[in-house]
C-alpha positions in Angstrom: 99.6 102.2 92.3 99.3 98.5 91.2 99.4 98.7 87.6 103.4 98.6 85.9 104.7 100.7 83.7 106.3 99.6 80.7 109.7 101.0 79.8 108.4 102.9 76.9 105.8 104.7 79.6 108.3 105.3 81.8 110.7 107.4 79.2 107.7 108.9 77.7 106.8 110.4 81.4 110.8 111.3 82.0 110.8 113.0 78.8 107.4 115.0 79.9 108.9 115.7 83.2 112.5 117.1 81.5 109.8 119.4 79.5 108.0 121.1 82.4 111.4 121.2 83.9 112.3 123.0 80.6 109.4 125.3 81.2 110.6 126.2 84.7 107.6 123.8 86.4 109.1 122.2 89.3 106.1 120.9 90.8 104.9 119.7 87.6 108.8 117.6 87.2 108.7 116.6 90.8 105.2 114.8 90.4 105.6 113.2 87.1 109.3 112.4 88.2 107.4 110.6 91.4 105.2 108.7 89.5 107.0 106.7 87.4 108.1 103.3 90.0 110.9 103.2 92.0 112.9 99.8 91.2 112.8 98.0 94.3 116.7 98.0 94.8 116.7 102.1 95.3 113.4 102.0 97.3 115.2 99.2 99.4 118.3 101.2 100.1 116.3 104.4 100.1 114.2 102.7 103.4 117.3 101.7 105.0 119.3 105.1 104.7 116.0 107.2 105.1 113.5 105.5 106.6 109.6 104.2 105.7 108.0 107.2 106.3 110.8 109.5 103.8 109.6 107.1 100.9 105.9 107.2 102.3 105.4 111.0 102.7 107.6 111.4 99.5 105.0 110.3 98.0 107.2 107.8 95.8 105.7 105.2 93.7 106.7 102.2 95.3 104.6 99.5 93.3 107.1 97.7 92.0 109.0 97.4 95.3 105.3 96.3 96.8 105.4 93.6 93.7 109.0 92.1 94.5 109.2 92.8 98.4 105.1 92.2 99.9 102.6 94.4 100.2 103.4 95.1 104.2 107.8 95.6 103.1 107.8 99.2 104.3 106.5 98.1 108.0 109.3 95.4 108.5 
């Protein structure tokens, strides 16, 4: 996903995710939560602790870690 979010879209999504929470949706929370960008410091430490291919078959929105670290971070 290459386009940002701004911080007003990613509270707006939170707060949609907290309501299908609310609702008893986990899937529903556990996508939405996913799509809002990781900041590149937890997607950093998450690929040190975890591993590339936690964050890559998570399913994690990593474009902002993509923007700061290279397109081709997750393979070095």
């Amino acid at each position: 996903m290459s386009q940002t979010m701004t911080l007003d879209e990613k509270l707006a999504t939170s707060n949609k995710a907290l309501d299908l929470l609310d609702a008893g949706d986990k899937e529903g929370y556990s996508r939405l939560t996913r799509s809002i960008p990781m900041p590149p410091y937890l997607a950093k430490v998450a690929k040190e602790t975890m591993g590339a291919d936690f964050l890559i078959k998570g399913g994690f929105n990593l474009s902002e870690a993509e923007a700061e670290f290279g397109h081709n971070w997750l393979n070095t």
